[in-house]
N, C-alpha and C positions, 0 to 999 in steps of 0.2 A: 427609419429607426427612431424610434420614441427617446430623447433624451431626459439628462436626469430633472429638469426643470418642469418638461410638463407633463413627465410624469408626478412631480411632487403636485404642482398645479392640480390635475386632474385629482388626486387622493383630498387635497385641501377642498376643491369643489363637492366632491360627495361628504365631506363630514358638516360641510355649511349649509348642506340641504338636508340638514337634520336639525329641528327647530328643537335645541336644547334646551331649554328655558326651564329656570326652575318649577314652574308649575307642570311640567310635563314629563312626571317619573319616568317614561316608558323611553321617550328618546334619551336624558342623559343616560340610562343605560345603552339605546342602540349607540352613541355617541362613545361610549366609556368601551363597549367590546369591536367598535371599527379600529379603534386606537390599539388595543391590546391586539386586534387581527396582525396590524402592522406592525408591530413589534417581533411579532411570531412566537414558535412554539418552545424556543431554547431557555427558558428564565422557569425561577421559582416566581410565581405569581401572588402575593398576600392582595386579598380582596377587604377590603373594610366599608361597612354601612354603618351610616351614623343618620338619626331623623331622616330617613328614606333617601339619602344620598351617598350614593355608592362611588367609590375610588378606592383606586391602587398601587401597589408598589412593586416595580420588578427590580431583581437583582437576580444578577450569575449565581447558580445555584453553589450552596455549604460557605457564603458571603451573606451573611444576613444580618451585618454592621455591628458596628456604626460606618459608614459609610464616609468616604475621601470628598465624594460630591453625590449632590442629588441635583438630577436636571427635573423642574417641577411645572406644571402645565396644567390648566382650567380647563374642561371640555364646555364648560357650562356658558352662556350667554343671557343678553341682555333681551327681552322681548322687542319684536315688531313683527310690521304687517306680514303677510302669507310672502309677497313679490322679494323682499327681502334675501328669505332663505330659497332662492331660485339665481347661482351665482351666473356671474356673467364675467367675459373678458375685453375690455376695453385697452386696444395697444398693450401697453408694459402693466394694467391695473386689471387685479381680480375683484371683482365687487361684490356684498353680499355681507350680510349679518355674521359675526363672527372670522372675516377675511385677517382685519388686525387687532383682532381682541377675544381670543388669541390660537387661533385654531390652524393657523400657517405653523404657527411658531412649534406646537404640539407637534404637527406629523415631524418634523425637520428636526425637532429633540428626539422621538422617537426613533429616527433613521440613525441619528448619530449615534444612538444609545447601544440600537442592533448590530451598529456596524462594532463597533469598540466596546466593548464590553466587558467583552471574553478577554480582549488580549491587551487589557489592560494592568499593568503591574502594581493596581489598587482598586479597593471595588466602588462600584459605582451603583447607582440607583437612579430608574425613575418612577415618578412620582407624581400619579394625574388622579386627579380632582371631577368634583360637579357641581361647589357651589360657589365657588370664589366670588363669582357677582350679585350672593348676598351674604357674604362676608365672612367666609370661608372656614368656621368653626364646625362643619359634620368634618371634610377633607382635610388639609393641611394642621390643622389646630387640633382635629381629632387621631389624624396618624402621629402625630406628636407625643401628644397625649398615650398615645400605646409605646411611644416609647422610642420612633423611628429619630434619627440620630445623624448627623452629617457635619463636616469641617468644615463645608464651602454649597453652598447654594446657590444657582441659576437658576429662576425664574424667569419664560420667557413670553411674557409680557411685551407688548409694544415701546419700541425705545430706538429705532430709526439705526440700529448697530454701534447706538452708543452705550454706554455701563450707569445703568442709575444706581448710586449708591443712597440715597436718601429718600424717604416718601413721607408727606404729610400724614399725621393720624388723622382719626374718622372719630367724630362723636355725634351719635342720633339722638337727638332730645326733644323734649315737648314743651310748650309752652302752655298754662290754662288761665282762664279767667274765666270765675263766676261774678254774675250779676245777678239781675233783680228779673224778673217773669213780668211785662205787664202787655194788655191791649195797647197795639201799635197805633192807634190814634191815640192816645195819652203818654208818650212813650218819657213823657216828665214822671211819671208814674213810676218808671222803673229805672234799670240802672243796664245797660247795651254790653253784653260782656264780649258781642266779637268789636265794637268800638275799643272796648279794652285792649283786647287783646291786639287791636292794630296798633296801639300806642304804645305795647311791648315790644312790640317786634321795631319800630321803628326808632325804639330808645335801644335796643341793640344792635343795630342796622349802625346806628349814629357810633356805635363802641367799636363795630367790625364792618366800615363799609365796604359796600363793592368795588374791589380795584378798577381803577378804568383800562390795566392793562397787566400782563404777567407779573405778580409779584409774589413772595416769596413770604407772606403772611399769611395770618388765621381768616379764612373767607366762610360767610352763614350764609346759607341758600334756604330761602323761607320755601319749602318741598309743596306746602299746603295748610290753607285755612281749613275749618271746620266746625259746624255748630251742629248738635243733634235737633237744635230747632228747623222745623218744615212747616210753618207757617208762615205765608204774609205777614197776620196782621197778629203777630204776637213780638215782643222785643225776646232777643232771645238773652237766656242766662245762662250759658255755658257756653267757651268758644276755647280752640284747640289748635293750633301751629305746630306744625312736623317742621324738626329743625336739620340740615345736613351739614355738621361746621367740622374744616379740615384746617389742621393747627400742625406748623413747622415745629421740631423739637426743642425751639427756643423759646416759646410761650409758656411760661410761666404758669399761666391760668389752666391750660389742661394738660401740657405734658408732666409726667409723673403723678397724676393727679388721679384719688379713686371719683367713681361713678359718682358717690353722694357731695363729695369738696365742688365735682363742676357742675353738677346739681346748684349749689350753696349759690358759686360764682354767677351762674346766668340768673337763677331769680333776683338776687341784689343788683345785676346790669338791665335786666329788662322789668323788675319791678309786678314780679307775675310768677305765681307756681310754677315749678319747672322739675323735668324726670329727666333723667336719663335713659335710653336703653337699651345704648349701646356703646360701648369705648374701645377702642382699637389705637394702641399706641402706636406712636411714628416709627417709623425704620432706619436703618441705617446701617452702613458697612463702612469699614475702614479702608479707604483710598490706597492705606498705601499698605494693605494687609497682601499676604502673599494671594489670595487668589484671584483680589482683583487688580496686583500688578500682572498677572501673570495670564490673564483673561484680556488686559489691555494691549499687552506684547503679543496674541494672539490674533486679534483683531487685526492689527495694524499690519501682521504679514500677508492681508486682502486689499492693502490699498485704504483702507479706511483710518481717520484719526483716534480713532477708540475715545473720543470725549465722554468727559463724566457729565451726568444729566442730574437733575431732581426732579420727582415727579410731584402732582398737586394730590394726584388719586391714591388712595390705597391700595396693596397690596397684600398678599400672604408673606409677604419676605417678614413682617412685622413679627409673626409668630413663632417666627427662627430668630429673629432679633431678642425677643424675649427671653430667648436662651442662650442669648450671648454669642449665637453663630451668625455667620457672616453670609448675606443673600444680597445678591444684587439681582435687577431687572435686565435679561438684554434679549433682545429680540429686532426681526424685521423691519421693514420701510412700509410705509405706508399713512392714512390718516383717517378721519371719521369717525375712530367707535362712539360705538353706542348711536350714533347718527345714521340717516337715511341714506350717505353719501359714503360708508365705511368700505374703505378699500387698501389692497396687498401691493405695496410694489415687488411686482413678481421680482423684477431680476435682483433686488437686496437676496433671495433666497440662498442662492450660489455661496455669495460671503459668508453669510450668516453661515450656515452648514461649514465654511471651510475652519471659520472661526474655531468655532466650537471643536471640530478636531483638532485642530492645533494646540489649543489650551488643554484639553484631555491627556494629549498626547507628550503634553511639555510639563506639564501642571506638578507631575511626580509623587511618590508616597509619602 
């Protein structure tokens, strides 16, 4: 007899062998209706597309919120090779692109969702996505945006069955430096604008350098140099830095800060044009707010310490932050995203799943 474990296993293997990737309209749908298969046929369904990315929302039908809780879920993934999305089981580890980030987590909110839903004495929603891993503005920001409404959010994201209440923002920006055009034998001639630009980057490198180990600060990951010059023997005059910088709610310089102020900030630190074009404030939930005492008490009747975590990465919980609601990250064991090595520790699934009942169950109107 198929028990509940690999049967979840087995449903988590067929959704990972669906190469979601943003560039591949056709799977995040096949990906967005295996989820909605498993959900089943009991719920009012609202469908929403936003820039060709499609997600959904169920609730028990004549409940159509604002909603007690929403359990909210990414179908979408990071790219890699073909071998990837071909999962495998290793002892107690599922391996395989999208294993813990976050497509275990999705079936196992969905299960909980099916199972309680109905007989719950408050209504409940979930809440699945396609493009969370490029920064979640069609999905979670755009059901928002229509209007969708909740007092407590779980987001289940990788977080090892602990409760992250905190997440770094995200700001995308650019660096530019023009120079002078000349023949690369005379390069006195002219004026090297990716030499410039390396001397931006590493006069902000010097303002925010690389931890040598976990720390709880603003960190800038130079993403990519770039020169539209393709020549040898020309010096080039134009050069371009993709910037990815994650900033704790305590940094002054980008938290509460619009696009154009951190704009202001990095050119006067790196000494070089600078865009912005993309800002994603930090997250945060209140520790000792009723849902995540009450998701902590829940946890811990599996055995688990229910610790609070911070995360470095961003989240959609940020965009329920923005409106003053309360989202935390909790999800599965395991490690790797985004990595060649990303994998599920199956048996956290059990907890996880008891977890979430029990906080449903306790959580109240």
């Amino acid at each position: 007899m198929t028990t509940w474990t690999e049967r979840i296993t087995d449903r988590v293997a067929d959704l990972v062998s669906i190469p979601s990737t943003a560039d591949r309209p056709a799977d995040l749908r096949r990906a967005l209706d295996l989820v909605l298969d498993e959900a089943g046929p009991a719920w009012t369904v609202r469908e929403f597309a936003s820039n060709g990315k499609p997600s959904a929302l169920l609730h028990p039908t004549g409940h159509d919120g604002p909603f007690r809780v929403v359990l909210n879920a990414h179908l979408d993934v990071v790219p890699a090779p073909p071998e990837q999305f071909v999962p495998r089981i290793e002892g107690d580890r599922l391996y395989g692109r999208g294993t813990h980030d976050m497509k275990a987590a999705a079936l196992v909110l969905t299960g909980v969702f099916r199972e309680l839903a109905n007989d719950l004495p408050y209504p409940i929603a979930l809440q699945l996505v396609t493009d969370e891993e490029v920064g979640g503005a069609d999905g979670t920001a755009h059901q928002l945006a229509e209007g969708v409404r909740a007092d407590f959010v779980i987001i289940g994201e990788q977080s090892g069955l602990r409760v992250v209440t905190e997440s770094k923002g995200i700001c995308h920006a650019r660096l530019t430096t023009t120079g002078r055009a000349a023949h690369a034998a005379y390069p006195w001639l002219g004026r090297n604008a990716v030499l410039l630009l390396t001397e931006a980057v590493e006069r902000l490198l010097n303002a925010y350098p690389v931890p040598g180990a976990e720390a709880w600060t603003t960190t800038v990951n130079v993403a990519r140099l770039d020169t539209p010059n393709r020549a040898f023997n020309q010096v080039p005059a134009e050069a371009t830095a993709w910037l990815d910088i994650r900033y704790p709610p305590s940094d002054p310089d980008f938290a509460g800060r619009t696009a154009e102020e951190v704009a202001t900030h990095l050119a006067a630190v790196a000494g070089a044009a600078a865009q912005v074009d993309a800002l994603g404030p930090p997250h945060r939930a209140d520790p000792e707010g009723p849902g995540v005492r009450a998701l902590r008490a829940a946890i811990r009747t599996t055995g688990h310490p229910a610790s609070l975590l911070r995360k470095h990465g961003a989240a959609d919980g940020r965009y329920y932050h923005a409106l003053g609601i309360d989202a935390v990250i909790f999800g599965p064991g395991g490690d790797g995203q985004h990595g060649p090595d990303e994998y599920l520790d199956i048996p956290t699934l059990r907890p996880y799943h008891d977890a979430l009942v029990a906080f449903l169950r306790t959580f109240g109107g």
